[in-house]
C-alpha positions in Angstrom: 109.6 99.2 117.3 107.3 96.8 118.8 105.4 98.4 121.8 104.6 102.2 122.3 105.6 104.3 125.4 103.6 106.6 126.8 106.5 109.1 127.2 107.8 108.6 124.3 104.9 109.5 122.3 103.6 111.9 124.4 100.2 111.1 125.8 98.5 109.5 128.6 98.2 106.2 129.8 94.3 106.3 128.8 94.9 107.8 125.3 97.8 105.2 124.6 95.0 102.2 125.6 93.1 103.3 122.9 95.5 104.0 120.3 96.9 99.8 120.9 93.5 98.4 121.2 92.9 100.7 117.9 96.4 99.1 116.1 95.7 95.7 117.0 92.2 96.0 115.5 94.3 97.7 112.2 96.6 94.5 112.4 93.9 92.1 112.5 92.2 93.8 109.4 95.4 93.8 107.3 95.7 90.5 107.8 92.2 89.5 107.5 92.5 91.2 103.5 95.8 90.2 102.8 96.4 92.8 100.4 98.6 95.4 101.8 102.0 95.3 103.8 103.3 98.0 105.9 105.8 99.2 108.1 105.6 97.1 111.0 106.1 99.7 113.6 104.0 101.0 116.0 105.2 104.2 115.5 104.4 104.4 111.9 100.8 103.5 112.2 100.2 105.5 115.3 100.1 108.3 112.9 97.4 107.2 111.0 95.6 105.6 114.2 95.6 109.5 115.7 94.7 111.2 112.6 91.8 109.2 111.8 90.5 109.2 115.8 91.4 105.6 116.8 88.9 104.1 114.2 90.3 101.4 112.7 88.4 100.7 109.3 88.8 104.3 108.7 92.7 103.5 109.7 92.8 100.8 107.2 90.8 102.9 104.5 93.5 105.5 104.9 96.3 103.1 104.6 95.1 101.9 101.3 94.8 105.6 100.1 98.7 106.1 101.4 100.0 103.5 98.7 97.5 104.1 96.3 98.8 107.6 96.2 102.4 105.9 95.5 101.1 103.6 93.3 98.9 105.8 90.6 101.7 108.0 91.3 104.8 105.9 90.8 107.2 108.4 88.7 106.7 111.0 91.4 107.2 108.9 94.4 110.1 107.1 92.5 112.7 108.9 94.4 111.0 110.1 97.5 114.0 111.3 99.4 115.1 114.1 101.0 118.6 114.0 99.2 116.5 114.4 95.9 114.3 117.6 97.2 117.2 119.0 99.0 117.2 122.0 96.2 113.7 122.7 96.9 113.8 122.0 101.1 117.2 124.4 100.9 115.4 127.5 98.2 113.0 128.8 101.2 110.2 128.0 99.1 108.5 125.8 101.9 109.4 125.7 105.9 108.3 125.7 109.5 107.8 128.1 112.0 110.1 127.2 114.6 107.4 128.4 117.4 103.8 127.1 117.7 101.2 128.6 117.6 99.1 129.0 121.4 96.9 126.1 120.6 100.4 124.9 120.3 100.1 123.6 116.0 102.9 123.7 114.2 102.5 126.2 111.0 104.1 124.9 107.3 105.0 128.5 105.2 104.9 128.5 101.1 106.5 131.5 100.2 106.1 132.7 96.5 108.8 135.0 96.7 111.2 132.5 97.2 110.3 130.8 94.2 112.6 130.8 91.0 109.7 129.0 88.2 113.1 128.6 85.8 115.0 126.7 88.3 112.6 124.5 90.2 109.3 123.2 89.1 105.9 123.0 90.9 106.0 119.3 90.5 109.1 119.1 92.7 107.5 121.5 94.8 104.1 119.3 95.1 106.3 115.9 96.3 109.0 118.3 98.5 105.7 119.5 100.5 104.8 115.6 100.6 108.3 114.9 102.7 108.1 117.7 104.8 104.4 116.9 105.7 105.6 113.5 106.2 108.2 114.9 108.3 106.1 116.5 110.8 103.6 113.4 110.5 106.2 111.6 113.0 105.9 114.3 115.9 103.4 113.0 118.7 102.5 117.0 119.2 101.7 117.5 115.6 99.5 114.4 115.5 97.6 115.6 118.6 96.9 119.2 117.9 97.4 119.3 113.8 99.2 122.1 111.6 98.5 125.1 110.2 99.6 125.9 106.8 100.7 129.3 105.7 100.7 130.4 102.1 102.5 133.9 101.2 101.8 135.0 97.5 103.2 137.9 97.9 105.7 138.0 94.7 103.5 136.0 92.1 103.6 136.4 88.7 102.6 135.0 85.3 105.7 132.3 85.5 104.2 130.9 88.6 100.7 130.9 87.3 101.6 128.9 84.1 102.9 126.4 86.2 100.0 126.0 88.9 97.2 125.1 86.9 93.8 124.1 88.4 95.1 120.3 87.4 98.5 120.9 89.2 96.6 122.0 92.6 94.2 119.2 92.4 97.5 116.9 92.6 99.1 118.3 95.5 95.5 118.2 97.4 95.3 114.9 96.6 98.7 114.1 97.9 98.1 116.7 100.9 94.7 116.2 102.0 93.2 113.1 101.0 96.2 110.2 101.0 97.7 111.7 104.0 97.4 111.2 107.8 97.1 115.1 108.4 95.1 116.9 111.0 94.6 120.4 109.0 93.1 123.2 111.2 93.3 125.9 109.3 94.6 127.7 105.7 95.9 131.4 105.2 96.5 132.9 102.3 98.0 135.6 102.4 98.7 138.6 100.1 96.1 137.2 97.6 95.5 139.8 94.9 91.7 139.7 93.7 92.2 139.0 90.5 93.3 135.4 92.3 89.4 135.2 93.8 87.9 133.4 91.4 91.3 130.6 90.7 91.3 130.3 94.5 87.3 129.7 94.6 87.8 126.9 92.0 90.8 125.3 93.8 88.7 125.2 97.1 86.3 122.7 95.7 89.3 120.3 95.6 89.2 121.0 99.5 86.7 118.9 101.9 83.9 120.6 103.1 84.7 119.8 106.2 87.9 121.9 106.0 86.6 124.8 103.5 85.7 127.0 106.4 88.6 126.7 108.0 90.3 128.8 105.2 91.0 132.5 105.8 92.0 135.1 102.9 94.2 138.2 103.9 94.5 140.8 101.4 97.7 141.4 103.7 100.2 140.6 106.8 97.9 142.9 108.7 95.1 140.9 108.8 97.0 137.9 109.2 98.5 138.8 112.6 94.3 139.1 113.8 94.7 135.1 113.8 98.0 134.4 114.4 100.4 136.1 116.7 103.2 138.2 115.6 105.5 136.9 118.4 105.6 133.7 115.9 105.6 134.9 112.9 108.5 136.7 110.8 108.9 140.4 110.0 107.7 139.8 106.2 104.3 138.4 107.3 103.6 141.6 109.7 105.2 139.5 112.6 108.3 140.7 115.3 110.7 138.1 114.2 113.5 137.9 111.9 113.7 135.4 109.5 116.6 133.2 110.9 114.5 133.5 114.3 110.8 132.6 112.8 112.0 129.7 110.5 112.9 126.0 112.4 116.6 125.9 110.8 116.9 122.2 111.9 114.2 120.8 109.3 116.2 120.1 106.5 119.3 118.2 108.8 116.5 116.3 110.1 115.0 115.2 107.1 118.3 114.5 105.5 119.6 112.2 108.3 116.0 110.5 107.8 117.1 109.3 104.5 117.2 105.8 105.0 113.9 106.1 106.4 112.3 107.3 102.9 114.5 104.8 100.8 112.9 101.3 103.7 109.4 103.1 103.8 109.5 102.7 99.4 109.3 99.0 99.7 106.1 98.7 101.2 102.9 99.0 99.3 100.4 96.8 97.9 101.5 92.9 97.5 
């Protein structure tokens, strides 16, 4: 795609000025150190452009990060598609709320409970969360307001635990937070048993300051519904929904008919 719409991506005239003077700068830059090659899409970089606040050696800085991520971590991103998560997209483990929230973010959901640690491993866990936050990377809303994401441990046990080490956490932060073009505005956890307190305090150091106070602990639903409304939320989390009606059931068909996507966007990276 060559040229942005305004309508398409859902701002204003003023906002879309800034974003292409931002992408031309980005352009320039790339070309300027020769190193990296990218999607050329307007679309694709718009993401980073709006996530880093239409400043373009941060854009570029972020860029580098993306692949680098791919690069240091070249088994894991081997097979980066969909078709190869679609056990872990299909278990429940990890979804969307199919409502936003009222300062309309989109909310991601890990649920423990739907977790089998025999059948699907953390790992594939860590790179299925990668796809789907790469999913909702692409939606002009989610790159405006941000998401919200949603962890449930209600369910955990000592076969989880073995498996999410402080190393294994460190990993998906990386992947999540660091090499990413996400706009995070806030973390629950909820149903956190204390004796979780002082794992949980040493995973939050992997978190960046800046986002550190925008995590909130609930010993249960209860207290979760004091942030977030129950009209949006499902019955398990103290909200008035059922499942099937609190869950965006077209994630996983999207994501699958992006497959070819995934499989173009693997050979870009570093030259």
């Amino acid at each position: 795609m060559a040229r942005m719409d305004a309508k398409l991506v859902g701002t204003t005239e003023e906002e879309l000025k800034k974003a292409l003077d931002c992408q031309k700068e980005v352009w320039d830059l790339l070309k300027k150190d020769g190193k990296l090659n990218i999607p050329k899409d307007d679309i694709f970089l718009l993401r980073f452009v709006r996530a880093k606040k239409y400043n373009s050696e941060v854009v570029v800085q972020s860029l580098k990060k993306y692949y680098d991520a791919r690069r240091k971590f070249a088994k894991q991103f081997e097979n980066f598609y969909p078709s190869r998560y679609r056990h872990v997209l299909e278990s429940g483990i990890i979804g969307l709320l199919k409502n936003r929230d009222d300062l309309q973010r989109k909310t991601f959901v890990f649920r423990v409970s739907k977790w089998d640690p025999d059948v699907i491993s953390f790992e594939d866990i860590t790179i299925a969360c990668v796809l789907v936050a790469e999913q909702m990377s692409w939606c002009p809303v989610n790159q405006c307001h941000g998401a919200v994401i949603l962890i449930d441990e209600n369910g955990l046990g000592l076969a989880h635990a073995r498996q999410c080490t402080l190393p294994a956490m460190h990993k998906l932060i990386v992947f999540m937070q660091d090499n990413f073009p996400g706009r995070y505005k806030a973390l629950h956890l909820v149903n956190q048993p204390y004796v979780l307190d002082l794992f949980c305090n040493l995973v939050k150091r992997f978190i960046a300051k800046r986002l550190q106070s925008r995590v909130k602990l609930h010993r249960d639903a209860e207290s979760l519904t004091e942030l977030v409304s129950p009209d949006i939320l499902p019955k398990s989390l103290g909200g008035n929904l059922e499942e099937d009606d609190a869950f965006d059931d077209e994630l996983v068909p999207a994501m699958l008919r992006m497959e070819n996507y995934y499989k173009e966007l693997a050979k870009y990276g570093f030259v």
